[in-house]
DONU-526596 format. One record per residue: residue in one letter; x, y, z of N, C-alpha, C, O, CB in turn. Coordinates in steps of 0.02 Angstrom, whole numbers, padded with zeros to 5 digits, always signed. Glycine has a CB too. Layout:
BEGIN
aXYZXYZXYZXYZXYZ/...
This chain:
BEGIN
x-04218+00969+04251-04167+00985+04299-04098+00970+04272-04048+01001+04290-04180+00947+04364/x-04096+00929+04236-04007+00891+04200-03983+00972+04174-03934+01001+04197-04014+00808+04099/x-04041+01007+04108-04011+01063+04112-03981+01100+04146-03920+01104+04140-04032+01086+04103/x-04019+01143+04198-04000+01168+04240-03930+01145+04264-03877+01176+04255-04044+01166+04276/x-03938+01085+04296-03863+01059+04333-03795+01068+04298-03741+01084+04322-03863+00979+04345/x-03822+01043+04194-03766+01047+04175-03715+01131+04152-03657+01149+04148-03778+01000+04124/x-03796+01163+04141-03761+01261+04140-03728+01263+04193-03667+01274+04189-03821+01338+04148/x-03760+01252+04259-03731+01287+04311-03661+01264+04315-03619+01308+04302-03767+01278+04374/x-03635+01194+04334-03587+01172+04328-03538+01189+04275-03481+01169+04285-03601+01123+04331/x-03548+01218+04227-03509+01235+04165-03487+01300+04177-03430+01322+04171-03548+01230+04098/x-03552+01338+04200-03523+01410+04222-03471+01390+04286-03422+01428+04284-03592+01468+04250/x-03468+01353+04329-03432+01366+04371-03378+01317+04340-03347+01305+04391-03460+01362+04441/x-03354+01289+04302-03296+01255+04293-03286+01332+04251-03237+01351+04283-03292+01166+04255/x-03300+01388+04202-03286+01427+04182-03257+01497+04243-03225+01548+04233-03337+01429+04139/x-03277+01476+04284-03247+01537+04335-03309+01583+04345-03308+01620+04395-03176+01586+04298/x-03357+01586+04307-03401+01621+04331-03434+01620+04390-03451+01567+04415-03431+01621+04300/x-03450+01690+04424-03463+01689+04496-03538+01704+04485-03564+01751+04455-03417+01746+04546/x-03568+01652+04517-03641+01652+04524-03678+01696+04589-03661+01687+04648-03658+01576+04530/x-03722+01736+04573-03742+01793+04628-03812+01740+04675-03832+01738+04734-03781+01887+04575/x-03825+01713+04629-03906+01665+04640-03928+01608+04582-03903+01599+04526-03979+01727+04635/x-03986+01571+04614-04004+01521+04577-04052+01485+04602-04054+01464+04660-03958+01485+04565/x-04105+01474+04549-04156+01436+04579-04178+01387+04542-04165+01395+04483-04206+01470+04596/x-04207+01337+04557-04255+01306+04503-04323+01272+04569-04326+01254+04627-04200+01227+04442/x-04355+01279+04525-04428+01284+04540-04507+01241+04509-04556+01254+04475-04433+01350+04522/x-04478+01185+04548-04515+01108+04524-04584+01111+04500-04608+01069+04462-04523+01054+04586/x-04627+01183+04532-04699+01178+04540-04708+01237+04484-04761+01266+04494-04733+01192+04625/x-04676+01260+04435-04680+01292+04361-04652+01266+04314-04612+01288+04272-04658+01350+04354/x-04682+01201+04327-04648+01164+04285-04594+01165+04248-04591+01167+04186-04675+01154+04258/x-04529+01163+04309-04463+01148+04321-04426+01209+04286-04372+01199+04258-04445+01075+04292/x-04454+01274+04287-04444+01316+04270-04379+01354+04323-04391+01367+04382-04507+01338+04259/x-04302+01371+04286-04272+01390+04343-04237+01470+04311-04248+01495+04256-04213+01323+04372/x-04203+01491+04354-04129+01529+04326-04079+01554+04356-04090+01572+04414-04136+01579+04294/x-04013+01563+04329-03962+01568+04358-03925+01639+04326-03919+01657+04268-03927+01502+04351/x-03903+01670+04388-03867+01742+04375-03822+01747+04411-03811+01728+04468-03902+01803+04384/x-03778+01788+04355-03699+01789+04366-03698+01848+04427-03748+01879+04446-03648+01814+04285/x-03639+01856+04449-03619+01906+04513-03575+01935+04444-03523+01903+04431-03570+01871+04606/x-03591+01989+04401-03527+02019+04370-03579+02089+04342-03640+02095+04347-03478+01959+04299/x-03542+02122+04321-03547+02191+04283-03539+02201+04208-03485+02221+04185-03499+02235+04309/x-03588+02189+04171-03659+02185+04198-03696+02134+04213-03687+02092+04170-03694+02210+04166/x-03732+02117+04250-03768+02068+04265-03802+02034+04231-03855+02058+04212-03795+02078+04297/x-03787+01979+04214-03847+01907+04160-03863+01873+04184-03830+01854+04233-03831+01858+04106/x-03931+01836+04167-03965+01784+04179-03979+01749+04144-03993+01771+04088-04003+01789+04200/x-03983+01673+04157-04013+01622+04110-04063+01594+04138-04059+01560+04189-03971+01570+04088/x-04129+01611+04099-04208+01579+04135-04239+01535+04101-04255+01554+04045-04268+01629+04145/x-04254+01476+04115-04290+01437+04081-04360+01434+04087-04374+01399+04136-04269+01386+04090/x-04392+01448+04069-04474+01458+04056-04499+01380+04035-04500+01364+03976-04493+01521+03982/x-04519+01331+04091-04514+01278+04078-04595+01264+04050-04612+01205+04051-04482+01241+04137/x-04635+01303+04032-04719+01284+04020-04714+01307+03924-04753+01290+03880-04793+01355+04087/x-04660+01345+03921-04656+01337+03841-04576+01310+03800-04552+01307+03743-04675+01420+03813/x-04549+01291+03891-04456+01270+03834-04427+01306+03798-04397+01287+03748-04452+01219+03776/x-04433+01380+03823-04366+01414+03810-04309+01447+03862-04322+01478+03913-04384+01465+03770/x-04251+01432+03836-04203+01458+03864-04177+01538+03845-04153+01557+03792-04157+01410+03852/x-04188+01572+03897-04167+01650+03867-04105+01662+03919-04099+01634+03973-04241+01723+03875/x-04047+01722+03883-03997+01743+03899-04023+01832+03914-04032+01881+03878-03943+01721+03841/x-04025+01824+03962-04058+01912+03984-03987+01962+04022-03953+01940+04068-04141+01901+04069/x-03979+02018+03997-03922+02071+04021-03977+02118+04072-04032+02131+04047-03877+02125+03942/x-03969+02133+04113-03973+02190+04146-03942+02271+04162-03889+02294+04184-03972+02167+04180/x-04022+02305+04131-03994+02370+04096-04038+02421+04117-04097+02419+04100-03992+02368+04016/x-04015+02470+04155-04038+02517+04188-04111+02474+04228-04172+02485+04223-04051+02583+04132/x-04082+02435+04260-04137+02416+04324-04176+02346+04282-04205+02303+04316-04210+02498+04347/x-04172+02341+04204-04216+02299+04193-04183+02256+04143-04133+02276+04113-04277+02327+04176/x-04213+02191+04131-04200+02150+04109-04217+02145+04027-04272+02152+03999-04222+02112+04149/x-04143+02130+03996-04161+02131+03922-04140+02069+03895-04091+02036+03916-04129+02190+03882/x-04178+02054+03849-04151+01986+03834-04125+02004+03760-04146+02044+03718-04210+01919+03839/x-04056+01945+03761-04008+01948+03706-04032+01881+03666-04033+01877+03604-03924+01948+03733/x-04045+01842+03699-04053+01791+03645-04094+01729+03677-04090+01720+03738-03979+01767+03616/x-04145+01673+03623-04198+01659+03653-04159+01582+03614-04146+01586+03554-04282+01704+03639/x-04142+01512+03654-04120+01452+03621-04180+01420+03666-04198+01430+03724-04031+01423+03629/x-04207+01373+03607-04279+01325+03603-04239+01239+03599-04269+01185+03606-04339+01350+03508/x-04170+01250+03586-04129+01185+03613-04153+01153+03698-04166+01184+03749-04040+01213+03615/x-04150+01090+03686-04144+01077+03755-04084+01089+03797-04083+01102+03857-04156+01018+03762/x-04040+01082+03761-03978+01093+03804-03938+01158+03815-03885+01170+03843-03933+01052+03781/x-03989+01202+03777-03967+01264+03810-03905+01314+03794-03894+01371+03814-03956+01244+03869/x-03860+01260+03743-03795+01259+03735-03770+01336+03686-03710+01349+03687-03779+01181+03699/x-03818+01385+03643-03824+01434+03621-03809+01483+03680-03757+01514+03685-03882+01435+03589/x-03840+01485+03707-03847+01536+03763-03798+01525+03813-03772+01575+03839-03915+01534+03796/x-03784+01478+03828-03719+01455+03879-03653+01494+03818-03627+01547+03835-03711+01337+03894/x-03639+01471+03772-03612+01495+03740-03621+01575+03745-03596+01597+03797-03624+01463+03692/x-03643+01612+03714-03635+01692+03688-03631+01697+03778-03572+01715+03780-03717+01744+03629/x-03647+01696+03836-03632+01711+03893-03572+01716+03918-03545+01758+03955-03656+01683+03922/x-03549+01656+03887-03456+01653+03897-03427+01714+03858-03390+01755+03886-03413+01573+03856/x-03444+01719+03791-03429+01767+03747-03426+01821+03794-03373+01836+03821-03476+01774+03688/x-03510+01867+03813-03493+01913+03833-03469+01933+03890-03466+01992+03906-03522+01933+03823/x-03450+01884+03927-03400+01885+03994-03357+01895+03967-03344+01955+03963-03387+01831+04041/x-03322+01858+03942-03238+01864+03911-03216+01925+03874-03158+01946+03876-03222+01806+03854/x-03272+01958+03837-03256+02023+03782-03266+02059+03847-03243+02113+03830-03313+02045+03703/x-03283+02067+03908-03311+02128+03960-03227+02113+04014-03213+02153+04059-03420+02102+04016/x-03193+02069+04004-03139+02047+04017-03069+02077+03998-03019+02090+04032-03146+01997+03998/x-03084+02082+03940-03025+02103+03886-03024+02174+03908-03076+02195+03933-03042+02092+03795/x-02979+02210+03903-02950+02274+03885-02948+02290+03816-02925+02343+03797-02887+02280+03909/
């Protein structure tokens, strides 16, 4: 759960607007959190094998960009900011 608390909190000290969020004690603490933006990302933690994936949503379905086996997640928190900010720019 520290994960979780500390992405989420980071996204929101970043300004990112969160659409939803869960975490989910009884899959073994398996959670994820998605942005309210265009296009839509998620960060899911798959807590029965400990990975953290960064997933875009694309024509209805979910693609994943990148898979961090860190505990802290900090890869994927990262390139998320990235591609907020480049979808930002003009």
């Amino acid at each position: 759960m520290k994960t979780y608390k500390t992405i989420l909190s980071n996204l929101k000290d970043n300004q990112v607007l969160i659409e939803k969020s869960e975490y989910h004690d009884q899959s073994f603490g398996s959670w994820y959190i998605q942005t309210n933006s265009l296009p839509t990302y998620r960060i899911a933690h798959d807590g029965r094998d400990k990975t953290i994936a960064l997933k875009i949503k694309r024509n209805g379905e979910w693609d994943c960009l990148l898979f961090d086996k860190t505990i802290s997640g900090k890869h994927v928190l990262k390139k998320l900011l990235t591609e907020l900010k480049e979808k930002r720019e003009p």
